[in-house]
N, C-alpha and C positions, 0 to 999 in steps of 0.2 A: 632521502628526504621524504616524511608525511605526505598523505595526498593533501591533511591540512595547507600544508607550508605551501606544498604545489600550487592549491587553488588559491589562497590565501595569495600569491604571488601573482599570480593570474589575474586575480577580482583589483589589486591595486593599479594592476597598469591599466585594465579598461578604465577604472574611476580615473585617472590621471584625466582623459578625455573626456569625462563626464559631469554634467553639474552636479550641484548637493539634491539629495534624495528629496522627492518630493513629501510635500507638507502634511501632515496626517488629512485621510478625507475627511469630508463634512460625517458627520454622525450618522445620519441616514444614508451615505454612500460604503459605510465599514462595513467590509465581508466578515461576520462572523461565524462561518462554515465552509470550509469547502471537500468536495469527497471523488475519489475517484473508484472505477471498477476495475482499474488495471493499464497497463500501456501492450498489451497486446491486443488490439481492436480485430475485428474480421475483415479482410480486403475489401474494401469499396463494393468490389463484384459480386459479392456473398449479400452485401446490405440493400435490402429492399427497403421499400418505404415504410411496411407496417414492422417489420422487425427493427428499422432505428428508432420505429416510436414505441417499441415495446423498451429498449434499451433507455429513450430518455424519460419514457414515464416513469422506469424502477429509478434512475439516478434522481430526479424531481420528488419523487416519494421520500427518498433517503433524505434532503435536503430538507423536504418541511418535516420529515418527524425530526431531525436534528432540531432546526429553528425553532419548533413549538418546545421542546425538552429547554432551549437554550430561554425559554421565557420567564422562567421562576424558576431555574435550575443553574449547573454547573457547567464549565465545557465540558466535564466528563459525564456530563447529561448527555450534552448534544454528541459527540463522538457517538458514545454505545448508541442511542437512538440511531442515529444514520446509517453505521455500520450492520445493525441489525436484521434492516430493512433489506441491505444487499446480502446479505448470508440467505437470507430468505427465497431469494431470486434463483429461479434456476440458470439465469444469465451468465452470472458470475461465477468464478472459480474461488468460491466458498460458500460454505456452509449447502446447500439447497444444492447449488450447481458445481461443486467440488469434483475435480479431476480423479481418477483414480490412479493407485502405484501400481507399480510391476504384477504385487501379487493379487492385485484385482479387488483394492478395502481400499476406503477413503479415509483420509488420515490431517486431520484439520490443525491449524495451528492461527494464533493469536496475539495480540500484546494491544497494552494500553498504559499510556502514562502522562501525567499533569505537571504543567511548567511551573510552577509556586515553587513547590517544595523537591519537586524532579522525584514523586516516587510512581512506581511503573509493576505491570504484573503480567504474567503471560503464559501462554499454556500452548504445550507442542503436543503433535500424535495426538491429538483424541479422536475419537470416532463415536463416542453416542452424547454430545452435546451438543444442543437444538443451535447454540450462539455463543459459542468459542469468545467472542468479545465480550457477554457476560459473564465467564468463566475466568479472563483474564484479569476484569476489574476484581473479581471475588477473592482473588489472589490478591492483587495489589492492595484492596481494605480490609479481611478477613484474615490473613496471613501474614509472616514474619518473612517470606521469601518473595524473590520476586520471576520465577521461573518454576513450574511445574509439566514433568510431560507422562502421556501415555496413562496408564488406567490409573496410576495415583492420583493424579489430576482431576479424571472423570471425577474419581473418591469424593476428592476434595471439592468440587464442583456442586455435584450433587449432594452433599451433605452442608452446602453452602446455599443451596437455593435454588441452583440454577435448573433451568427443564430439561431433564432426558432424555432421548427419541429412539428410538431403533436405528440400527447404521444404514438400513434399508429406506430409510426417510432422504438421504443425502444422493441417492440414485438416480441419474437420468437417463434416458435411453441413446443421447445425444453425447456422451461423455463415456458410457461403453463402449459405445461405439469407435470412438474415439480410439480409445485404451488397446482395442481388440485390432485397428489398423497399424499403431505402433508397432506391438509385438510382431504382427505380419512384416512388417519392414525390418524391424531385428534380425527374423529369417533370413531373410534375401540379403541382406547386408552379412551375416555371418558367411553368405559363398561368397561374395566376392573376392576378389586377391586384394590381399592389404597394403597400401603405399607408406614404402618405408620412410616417405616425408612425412608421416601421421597426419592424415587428415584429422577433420574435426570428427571429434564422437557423432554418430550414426543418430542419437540422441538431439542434438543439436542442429544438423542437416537437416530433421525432414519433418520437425517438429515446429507445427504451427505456432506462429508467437502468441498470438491468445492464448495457448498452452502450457509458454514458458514463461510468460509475464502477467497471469492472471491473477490480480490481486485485487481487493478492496480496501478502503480507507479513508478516514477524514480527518480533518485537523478542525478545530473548534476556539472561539475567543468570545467567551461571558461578557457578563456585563461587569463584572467586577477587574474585570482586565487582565483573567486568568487563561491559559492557553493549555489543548488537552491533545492530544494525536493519539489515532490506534489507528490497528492493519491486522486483517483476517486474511486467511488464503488456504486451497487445499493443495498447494504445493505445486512442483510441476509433474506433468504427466507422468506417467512412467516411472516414477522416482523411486530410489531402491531402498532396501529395508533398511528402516531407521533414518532416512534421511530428512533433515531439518533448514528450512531455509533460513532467510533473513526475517522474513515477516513478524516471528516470536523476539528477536535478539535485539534488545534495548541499542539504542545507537548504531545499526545497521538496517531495519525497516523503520523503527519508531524511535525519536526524539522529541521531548519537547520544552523548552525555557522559557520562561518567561522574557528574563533579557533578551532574547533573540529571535525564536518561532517554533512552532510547531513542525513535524514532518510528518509523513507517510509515505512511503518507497514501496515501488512495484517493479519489478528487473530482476534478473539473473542472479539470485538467491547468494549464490556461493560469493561472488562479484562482490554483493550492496555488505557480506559480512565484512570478506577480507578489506574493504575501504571503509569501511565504517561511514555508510554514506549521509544515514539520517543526521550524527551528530555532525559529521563534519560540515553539513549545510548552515548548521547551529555556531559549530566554532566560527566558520567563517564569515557568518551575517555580525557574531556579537565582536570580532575582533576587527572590521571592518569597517563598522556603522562608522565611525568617526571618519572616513575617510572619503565616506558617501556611498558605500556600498547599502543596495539594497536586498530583499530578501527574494526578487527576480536575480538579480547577480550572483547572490550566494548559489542558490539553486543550482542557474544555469553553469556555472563555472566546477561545480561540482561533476555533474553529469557528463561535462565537456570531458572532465580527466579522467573517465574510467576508460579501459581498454579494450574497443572492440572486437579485436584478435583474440579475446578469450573470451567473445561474449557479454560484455559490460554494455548492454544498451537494456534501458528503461527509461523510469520518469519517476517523478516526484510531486506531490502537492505538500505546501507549505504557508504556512500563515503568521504574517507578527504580531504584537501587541499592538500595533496602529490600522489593522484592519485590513491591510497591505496583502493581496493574496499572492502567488507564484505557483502555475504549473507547468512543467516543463520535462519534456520526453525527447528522445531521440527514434525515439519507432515511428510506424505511418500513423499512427495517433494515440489516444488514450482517452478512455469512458470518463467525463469530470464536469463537474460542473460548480458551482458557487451561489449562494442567497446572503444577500445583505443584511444588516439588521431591522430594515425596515420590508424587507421578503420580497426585494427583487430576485428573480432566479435567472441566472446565463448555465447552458448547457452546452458543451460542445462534443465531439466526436474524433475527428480526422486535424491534420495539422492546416493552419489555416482559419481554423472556424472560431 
């Protein structure tokens, strides 16, 4: 059985108990953006007070260059604008603040796609593109494919528009750093004696979740009542040559319909492909609605079914055509936040909040 049918099976017996979905909000209450920086947050212990306001000023930024892009523009306005802003940050694990691989290069990947007409464009491996999300729309309007990776990409990028940078611009000293203790930990895990119950990869064990779930993205709803989702990410630490996650892969980081909602998926790369999780939050909002299923249920029951035992924890932010937002994680929290159409802004951090 589909994790569709699973969740889908799931989402109807909670509605069984549940009233019908609530009434679209008033106009000035519809979330027309919402964006996260990932569901690997840093432990509480780690968070000071000027470092979560340096976290919620860059997520607050993101949200009003979205909302001003979403004033006389497109949700594929407001998306790229928000997303932009986080690639920029050295915060996040893309673009600016991008992880680095095994062999010590950062290696960025993207996707963007519009719920009208469902067309999507995306670009894996690059490395001297200033905004991988601009690269990915350049594809999606400029091109007949919907997936480009590594220097073709660049190619086509930059002969499309987009700004170029040095790979040395994506550099922090806080993410080498990083890179240079994994590999230390490789070492020492290569002497130990191996259990022949296989533990988990050595990878997975000692790797900070802000590492392995560092993502960015937004989900956006115009005013024409069109729905846009994208997701940038430099992948997870350490990750070996050629490896590509969810974040690029239409229907596994990014979905988005109009009938139903927008997504953006941050989690366990390999996990959000093989479930197909962005669409499936899609299938089972649009095949649900009727039942009372909301686009917080789709979500939730989604993430409920991936498998922890191989690592299936993440989050998701998701948006419908009623304005209706849903974010929802299984980690100790996730970077996100939401501005209304009228530019109220909610920030949160930790679970809880």
């Amino acid at each position: 059985m589909s994790l569709t049918c699973i969740s889908f099976a799931c989402l109807l017996t909670l509605v069984a108990t549940m009233t019908a979905a609530a009434d679209e909000p008033p106009a000035g209450e519809k979330v027309v953006l919402v964006v996260h920086g990932g569901a690997g947050v840093r432990p509480k212990a780690q968070m000071n007070r000027q470092l979560r306001k340096q976290y919620e000023d860059d997520l607050r930024k993101a949200l009003l260059a979205g909302h001003a892009a979403l004033q006389n523009g497109t949700s594929l306005d407001g998306v790229e604008a928000a997303i932009k802003v986080l690639e920029d940050s050295p915060l996040f694990n893309a673009g600016k603040g991008a992880v680095f691989t095994h062999d010590g290069q950062i290696e960025l990947d993207a996707s963007i796609m519009e719920g009208k007409e469902k067309r999507a464009g995306a670009v894996a491996s690059v490395t001297r593109i200033k905004n991988p999300i601009s690269a990915a729309r350049a594809v999606m309007e400029k091109s007949e494919h919907v997936l480009l990776v590594g220097e073709g990409a660049e190619r086509f990028a930059i002969n499309a528009g987009v700004p170029e940078v040095s790979p040395v611009e994506f550099w922090t000293a806080e993410r080498w750093k990083e890179l240079l203790d994994e590999l230390d930990r490789e070492k020492r895990d290569e002497l130990k004696p191996k259990n022949p119950q296989g533990p988990k990869p050595a990878a997975l064990e000692h790797r900070p979740d802000r590492n392995r779930f560092g993502t960015v993205g937004a989900v956006a709803l115009d005013k024409n009542g069109n729905l846009a989702a994208g997701t940038s990410t430099g992948g997870m630490l350490n990750k070996k040559h050629g490896r590509v996650g969810d974040s690029p892969i239409i229907g596994a980081g990014t979905y988005a319909e109009n009938s139903a909602c927008a997504v953006s998926g941050t989690g366990h790369g390999e996990i959000f492909i093989r479930f197909a999780v962005a669409h499936d939050i899609v299938s089972a909002l649009k095949h649900g609605k009727a039942h009372g299923v909301t686009v917080s249920d789709a979500a939730k029951g989604v993430i409920a079914g991936l498998p922890p035992e191989e690592g299936g924890v993440g989050g998701v932010i998701a948006l419908d055509a009623q304005g209706r937002a849903a974010m929802e994680f299984d980690t100790e929290g996730m970077y996100r936040g939401t501005i209304t159409s009228d530019g109220v802004i909610k920030i949160a951090i930790y679970k809880g909040e």
